[in-house]
C-alpha positions in Angstrom: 0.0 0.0 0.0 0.9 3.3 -0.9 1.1 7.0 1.1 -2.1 8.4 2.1 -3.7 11.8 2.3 -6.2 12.2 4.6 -8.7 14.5 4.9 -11.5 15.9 6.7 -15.1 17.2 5.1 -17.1 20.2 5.8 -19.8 17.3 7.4 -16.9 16.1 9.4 -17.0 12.4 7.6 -12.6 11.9 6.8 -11.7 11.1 3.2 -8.6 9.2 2.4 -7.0 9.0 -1.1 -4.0 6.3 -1.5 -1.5 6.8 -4.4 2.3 8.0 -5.0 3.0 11.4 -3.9 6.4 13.0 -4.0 7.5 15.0 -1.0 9.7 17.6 0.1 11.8 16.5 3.7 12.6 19.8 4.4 9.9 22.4 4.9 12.2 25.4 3.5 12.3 23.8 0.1 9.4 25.5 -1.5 7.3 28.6 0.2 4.1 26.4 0.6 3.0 22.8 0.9 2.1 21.4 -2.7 -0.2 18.6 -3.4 0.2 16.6 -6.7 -2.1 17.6 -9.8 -4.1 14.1 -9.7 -5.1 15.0 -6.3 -5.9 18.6 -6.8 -8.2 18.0 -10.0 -10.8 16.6 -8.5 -11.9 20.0 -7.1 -12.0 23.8 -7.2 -9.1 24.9 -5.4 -9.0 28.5 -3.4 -5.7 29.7 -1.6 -5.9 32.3 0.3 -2.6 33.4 1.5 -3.7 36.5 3.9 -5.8 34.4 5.8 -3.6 31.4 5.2 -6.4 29.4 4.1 -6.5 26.7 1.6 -9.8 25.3 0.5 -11.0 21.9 -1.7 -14.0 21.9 -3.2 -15.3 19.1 -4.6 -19.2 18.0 -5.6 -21.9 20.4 -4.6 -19.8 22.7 -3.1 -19.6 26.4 -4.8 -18.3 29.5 -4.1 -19.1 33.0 -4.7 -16.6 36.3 -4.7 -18.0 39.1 -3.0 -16.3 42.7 -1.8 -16.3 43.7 1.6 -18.3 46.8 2.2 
């Protein structure tokens, strides 16, 4: 079996994909963590580097841009 990336939904149930995914040992390598494109293709992808938030969307999910007033 392979690494595995684990994550956890908006509805709180954890999702787990298995597959070969390169990685960086030391954290200084790039400026942010980087997830492979087969991962990341399966949904809408939002980083938000103020807030240093990083958000996967994936099947009903949707997202709208507003301004702040």
């Amino acid at each position: 079996m392979g690494p595995e990336l684990r994550f956890t939904r908006a509805d709180s149930v954890k999702v787990l994909f298995r597959g070969d995914y390169l990685a960086c040992t030391t954290p200084k390598s790039l400026d942010m963590s980087v997830l492979g494109r087969d991962v990341l293709e399966m949904f809408a992808l939002i980083v938000d580097r103020r807030s240093d938030t990083v958000c996967l969307l994936g099947g009903r999910h949707r997202y709208t841009i507003t301004e702040d007033s």
